[in-house]
N, C-alpha and C positions, 0 to 999 in steps of 0.2 A: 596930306595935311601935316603941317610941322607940332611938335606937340610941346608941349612946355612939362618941366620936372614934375608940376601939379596935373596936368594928364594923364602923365607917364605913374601916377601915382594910384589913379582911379583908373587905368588898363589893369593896372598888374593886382585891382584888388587891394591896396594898403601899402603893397612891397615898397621900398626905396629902391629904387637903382642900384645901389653899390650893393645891398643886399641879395638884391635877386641875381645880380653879374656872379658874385660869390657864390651860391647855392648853382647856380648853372654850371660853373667853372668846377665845383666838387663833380658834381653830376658825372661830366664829359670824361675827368679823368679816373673817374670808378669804371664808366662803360669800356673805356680804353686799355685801362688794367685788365677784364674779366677775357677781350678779344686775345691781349697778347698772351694770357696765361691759356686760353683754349686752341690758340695757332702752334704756342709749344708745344700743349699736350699732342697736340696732334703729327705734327712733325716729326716726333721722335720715335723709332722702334721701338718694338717694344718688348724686346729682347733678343739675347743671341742666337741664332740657329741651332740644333740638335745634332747636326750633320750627318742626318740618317737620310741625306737626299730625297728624304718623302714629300717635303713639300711643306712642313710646320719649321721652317726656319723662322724666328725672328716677325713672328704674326699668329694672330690669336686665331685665324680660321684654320690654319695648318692644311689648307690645299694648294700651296706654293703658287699659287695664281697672284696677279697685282691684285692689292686692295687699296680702298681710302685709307690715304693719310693717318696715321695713327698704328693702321694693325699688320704691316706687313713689314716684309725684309727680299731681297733676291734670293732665289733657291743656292745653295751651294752648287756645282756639277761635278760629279768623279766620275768615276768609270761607267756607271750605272746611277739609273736613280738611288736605288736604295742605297749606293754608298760616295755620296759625294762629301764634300768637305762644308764646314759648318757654315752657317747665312754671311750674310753681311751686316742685317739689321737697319731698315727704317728707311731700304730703299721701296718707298712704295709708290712709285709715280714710275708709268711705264717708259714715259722720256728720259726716266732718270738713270736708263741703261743703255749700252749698246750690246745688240746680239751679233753675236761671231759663229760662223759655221767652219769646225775642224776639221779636217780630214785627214787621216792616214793613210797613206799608199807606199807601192811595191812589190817586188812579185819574191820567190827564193831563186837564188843563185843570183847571175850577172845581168840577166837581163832588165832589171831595171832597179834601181838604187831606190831605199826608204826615201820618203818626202810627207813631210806636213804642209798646209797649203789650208790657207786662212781665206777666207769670205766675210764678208759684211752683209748684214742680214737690214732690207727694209722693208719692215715690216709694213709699211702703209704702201708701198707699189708690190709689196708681195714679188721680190726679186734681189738677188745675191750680185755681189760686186770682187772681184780680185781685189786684196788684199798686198797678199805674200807668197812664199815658198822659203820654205827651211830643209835642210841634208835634215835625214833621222836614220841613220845605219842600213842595215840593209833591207828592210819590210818591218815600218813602221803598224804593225798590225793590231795594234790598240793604244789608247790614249785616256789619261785619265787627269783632271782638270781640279786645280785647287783655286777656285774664284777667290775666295777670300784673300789667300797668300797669293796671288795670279800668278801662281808652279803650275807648269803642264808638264806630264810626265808621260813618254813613249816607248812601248814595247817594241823591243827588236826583235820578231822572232824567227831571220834568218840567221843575224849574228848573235845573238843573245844577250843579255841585260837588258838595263832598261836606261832610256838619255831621259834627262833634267832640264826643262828651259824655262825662264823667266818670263813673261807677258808683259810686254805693254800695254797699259791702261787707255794710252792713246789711243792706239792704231789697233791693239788686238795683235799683234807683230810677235816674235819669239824672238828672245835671244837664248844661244846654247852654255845650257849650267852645271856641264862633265857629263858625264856615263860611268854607271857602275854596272863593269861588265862583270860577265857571268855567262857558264857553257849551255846554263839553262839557257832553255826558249821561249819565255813568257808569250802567251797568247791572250791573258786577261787580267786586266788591274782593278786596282782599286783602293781609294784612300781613308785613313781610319778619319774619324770626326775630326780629330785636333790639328790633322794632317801630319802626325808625327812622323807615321808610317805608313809603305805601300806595301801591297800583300797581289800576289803574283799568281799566277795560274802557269802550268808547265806541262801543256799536252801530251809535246811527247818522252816525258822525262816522268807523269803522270805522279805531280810532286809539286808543291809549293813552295815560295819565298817569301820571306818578308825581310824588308828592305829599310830601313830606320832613315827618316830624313832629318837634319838640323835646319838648325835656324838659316842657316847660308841657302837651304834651299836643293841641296845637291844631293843627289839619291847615295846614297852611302855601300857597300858590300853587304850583300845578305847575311844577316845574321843566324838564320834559321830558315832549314830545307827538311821537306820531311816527304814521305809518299803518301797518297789520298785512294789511287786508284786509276786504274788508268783511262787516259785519255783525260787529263783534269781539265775541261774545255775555259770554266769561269767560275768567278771567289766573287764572294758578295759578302758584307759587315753592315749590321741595321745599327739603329741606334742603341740598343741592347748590346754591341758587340759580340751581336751572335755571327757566327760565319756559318757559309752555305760554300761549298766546290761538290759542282755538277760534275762527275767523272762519265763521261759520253760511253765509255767502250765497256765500264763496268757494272754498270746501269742501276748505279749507286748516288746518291747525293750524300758528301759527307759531311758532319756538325763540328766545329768548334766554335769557343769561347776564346776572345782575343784580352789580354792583361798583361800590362808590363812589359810589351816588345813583344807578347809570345802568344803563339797561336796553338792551344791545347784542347784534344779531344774532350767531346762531352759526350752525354748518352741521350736519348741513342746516338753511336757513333757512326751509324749510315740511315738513309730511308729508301728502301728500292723505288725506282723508278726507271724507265725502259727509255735508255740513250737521251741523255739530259745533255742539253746542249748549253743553251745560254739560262742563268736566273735572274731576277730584279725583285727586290724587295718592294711594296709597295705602302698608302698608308693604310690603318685599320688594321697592323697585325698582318700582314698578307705578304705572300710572295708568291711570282708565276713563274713557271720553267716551262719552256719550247723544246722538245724533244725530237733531234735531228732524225732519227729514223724510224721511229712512231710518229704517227701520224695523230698525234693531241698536242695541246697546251693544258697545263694543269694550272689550277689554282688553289693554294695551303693556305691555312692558318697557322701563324706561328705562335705556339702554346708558352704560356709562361715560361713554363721549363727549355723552351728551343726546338721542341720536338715538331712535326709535320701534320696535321690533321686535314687532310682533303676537302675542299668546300666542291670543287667541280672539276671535268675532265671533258673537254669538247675536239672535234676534228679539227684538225689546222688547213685543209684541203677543200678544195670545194670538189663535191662529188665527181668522179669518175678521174678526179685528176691527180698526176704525180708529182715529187718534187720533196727536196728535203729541207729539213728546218733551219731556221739562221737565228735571228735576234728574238728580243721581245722587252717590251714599253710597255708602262702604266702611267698613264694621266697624273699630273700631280694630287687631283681632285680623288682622285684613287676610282674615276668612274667607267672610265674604258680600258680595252685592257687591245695590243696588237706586236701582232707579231708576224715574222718573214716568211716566205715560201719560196725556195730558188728553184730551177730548172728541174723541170717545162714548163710548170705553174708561175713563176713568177708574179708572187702575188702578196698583197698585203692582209691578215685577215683581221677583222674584228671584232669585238667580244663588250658584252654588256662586264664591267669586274665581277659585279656583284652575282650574278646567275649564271654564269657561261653562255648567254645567249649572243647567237650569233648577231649580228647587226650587218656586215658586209664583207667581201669579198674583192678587193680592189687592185686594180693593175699597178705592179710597181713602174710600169710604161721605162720597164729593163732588161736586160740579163742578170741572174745570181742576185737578186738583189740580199747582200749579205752584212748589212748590219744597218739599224735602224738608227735612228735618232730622237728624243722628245724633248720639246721647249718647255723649258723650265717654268713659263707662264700657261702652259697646256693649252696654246693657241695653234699648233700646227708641227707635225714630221717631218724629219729629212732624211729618206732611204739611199744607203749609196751600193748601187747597180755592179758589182764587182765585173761582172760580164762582158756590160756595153760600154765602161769607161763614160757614167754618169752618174750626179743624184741628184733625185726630186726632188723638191719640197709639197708636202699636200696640207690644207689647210682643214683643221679637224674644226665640222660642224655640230651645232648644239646635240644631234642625236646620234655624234661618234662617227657619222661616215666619214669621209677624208674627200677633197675638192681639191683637184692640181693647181698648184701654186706656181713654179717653173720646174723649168731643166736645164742643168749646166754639163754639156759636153766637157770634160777633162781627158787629156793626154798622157796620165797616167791610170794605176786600175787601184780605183779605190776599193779598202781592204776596213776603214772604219771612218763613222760621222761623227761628232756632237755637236751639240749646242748648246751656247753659254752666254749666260746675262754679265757682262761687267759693267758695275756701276760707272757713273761718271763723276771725273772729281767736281 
C-alpha cells in the first residue's frame, strides 16, 4: 500500500518526515563514529616491546602468543628467548607474519664452508619450503636475529668474528653487511633490547665480547673482551640487563650488569652450578640452564638484585640412558620448559616450568640433535639433528608433549635453528 505524507504521519506517531529522516541520519552517523573509534582502538599495539625476548612485547598478556586485535605485538628473536631484540608492536593477526626457519651450518677446518640457509615456515600444511642459502665464514655456529631492525647476525666460530646481514622483509632472503673479525671464536650471541649491541660468548678463549652496532646495521670491532671462565659456552641479557655466561668447564655461571657499551661484574659475581651448558631467560623472573655433563636441567629465579635462587632441578635423561646436554627453550607462556639430549639418547625432554615435572621424553627422530628452536607464537619446535644432517619440526600440544610436524634432509650439518615472525608490510 502507497501511503500519503498524512499516513506517513500517523505511522511515525506525529513525526514529519523531514524530521524523522534527520534524527535517523544523527542516529547512523553516531553509531558509525563509536565502530570506527573501537576498530582503531583495536588495531593498534599497544605498545613497544621490552626486548627481553620473553614474550611481553608490545601486549598486555605478555605470553608472546598471537592475541585479539588490540593487545599483542610479534615477539622480537635474538639469540635466545630471553634476549632477543624489542617487538614490533600491533602485529597481532597471525596472517600478519611470515615465519622463517634459519639455520646455521658447517663444520671446523676445510671440509665444509659456513652456510645460512632460510626456509619458509607453513604453518597450516605444517611443512618448510627452500628459500635461500647465504656463504657465512667458516661454521656459521650461532645466529642471533634483530626482527625489528630485520639484522641477523652470525658467529663464526672457525674463523672468528661475527658477519652482519640485512633481511628481506619479502622473501626472508639475507643480504651480506661486512664482518667484524676477531681471533676470538664466538660460539653464542646475543642482542641487547635497543639492538645497539651484541654480546658474544668465546669458548675457547673462555672470555667475552661485545660488539657495538650502528644505525648502518654493521657489527662494528669489539670494544670490550674480558675472561668469565672457562669454557664460556652462552651469554644471555633479560630485560633488566642482567647478564648470565654459562662457563661449561668451570662449572660457574657468571653475573653481570650491561650499561653504556659495557658489560660489568656484579655480586654475586659467580653461582656454581655443575657444566652449564646453554641458558634462556624466561617470563615470571626465571631462567633454565641445561647442563652438558650433568645430567639435570635446573630452574632459577632471578632475584631483584640478579642473584640465582633455585625453584627446581630435574634429570634431563630418561632412566638407564646416556648422552649429553645441548639446547634448552621455554615457551613464551613461560609453561613448558625442553630441552636436548644427543648421542645415544637423542632426545627431546620435557618439563612442566613451573614444578619440574616431567611431562615427556621425545625422539628427536636424529643424530646429536644439537640446538633447539621455539616459535615465537609457542605453537611448535625445530630441532636441528647436527648428526644425521636434518631438523624437525614438532608441533607442541596443549599438555606440552610435542607431535612431528616434518623432516627436511639437508646436505650440510646443521650446527644452529631459529625461528622468526617477520611482519608483513
Amino acid at each position: 500500500m502507497r501511503h500519503t505524507p498524512s499516513n506517513k504521519q500517523n505511522i511515525l506517531s506525529g513525526f514529519t518526515l523531514p524530521v524523522f529522516l534527520r534524527a535517523l541520519s544523527a542516529v547512523c552517523l553516531l553509531a558509525c563514529a563509536v565502530c570506527l573509534l573501537a576498530c582503531s582502538e583495536g588495531d593498534k599495539g599497544s605498545g613497544a616491546g621490552d626486548g627481553d625476548g620473553d614474550g611481553d612485547t608490545g601486549g598486555t598478556s605478555g605470553d608472546g602468543d598471537t592475541h585479539v586485535p588490540g593487545t599483542g605485538g610479534t615477539m622480537g628473536t635474538g639469540g635466545n628467548e630471553g634476549t632477543g631484540a624489542s617487538g614490533t608492536g600491533g602485529a597481532a593477526n597471525p596472517a600478519a607474519v611470515d615465519t622463517y626457519v634459519y639455520m646455521g651450518s658447517g663444520t671446523w677446518g676445510s671440509a665444509e664452508s659456513g652456510l645460512i640457509t632460510v626456509y619458509k615456515v607453513n604453518r597450516d600444511l605444517r611443512e618448510v619450503t627452500f628459500v635461500s642459502s647465504h656463504d657465512a665464514g667458516g661454521l656459521a655456529s650461532y645466529l642471533a636475529v634483530d626482527v625489528e631492525r630485520l639484522r641477523l647476525f652470525a658467529a663464526d666460530e672457525d674463523g672468528g668474528g661475527v658477519l652482519s646481514f640485512t633481511i628481506d622483509p619479502e622473501t626472508g632472503s639475507l643480504s651480506p653487511n661486512g664482518t667484524a673479525a676477531n681471533s676470538n671464536q664466538p660460539v653464542h650471541l646475543s642482542l641487547t633490547s635497543a639492538g645497539s649491541d651484541l654480546l658474544a660468548a668465546n669458548y675457547g678463549r673462555r672470555s667475552f665480547d661485545v660488539y657495538p652496532i650502528p644505525e648502518t646495521g654493521q657489527t662494528q670491532v669489539s670494544v670490550q673482551s674480558a675472561s668469565t671462565g672457562q669454557n664460556a659456552h652462552s651469554i644471555v641479557i633479560n630485560s633488566a640487563s642482567r647478564v648470565l655466561v654459562a662457563n661449561k668447564g668451570a662449572d660457574t655461571i657468571s653475573h653481570f650488569t650491561f650499561a653504556g657499551g659495557t658489560l660489568t661484574p656484579a655480586a654475586p659475581t659467580t653461582t656454581a652450578h655443575a657444566s652449564p651448558r646453554h641458558l634462556v631467560f624466561g617470563p615470571q623472573e626465571r631462567a633454565y640452564v641445561s647442563s652438558e655433563d650433568a645430567d639435570h636441567v635446573t630452574a632459577y629465579t632471578v632475584e631483584s638484585d640478579g642473584s640465582l635462587s633455585e625453584n627446581w632441578q630435574e634429570p634431563r635423561l630418561p632412566v638407564g640412558e646416556s648422552g649429553t646436554g645441548a639446547d634448552v627453550r621455554v615457551t613464551p607462556s613461560g609453561q613448558f620448559v625442553y630441552a636436548t639430549n644427543r648421542d645415544p639418547s637423542n632426545t627431546i625432554v620435557v618439563y612442566q616450568a613451573s614444578s619440574g615435572t616431567l611431562v615427556e621424553h621425545e625422539s628427536a627422530l636424529g643424530n646429536t640433535p644439537r640446538s633447539l628452536a621455539m616459535d615465537p607464537q609457542g605453537k611448535f619446535v625445530v630441532v636441528g639433528n647436527q648428526g644425521s644432517g636434518t631438523f624437525v619440526g614438532f608441533a607442541i600440544e596443549a599438555n606440552g608433549e610435542l607431535e612431528h610436524m616434518f623432516t627436511e634432509a639437508v646436505d650440510v650439518t646443521p650446527y644452529f635453528v631459529t625461528i622468526v615472525d617477520i611482519p608483513r608490510n
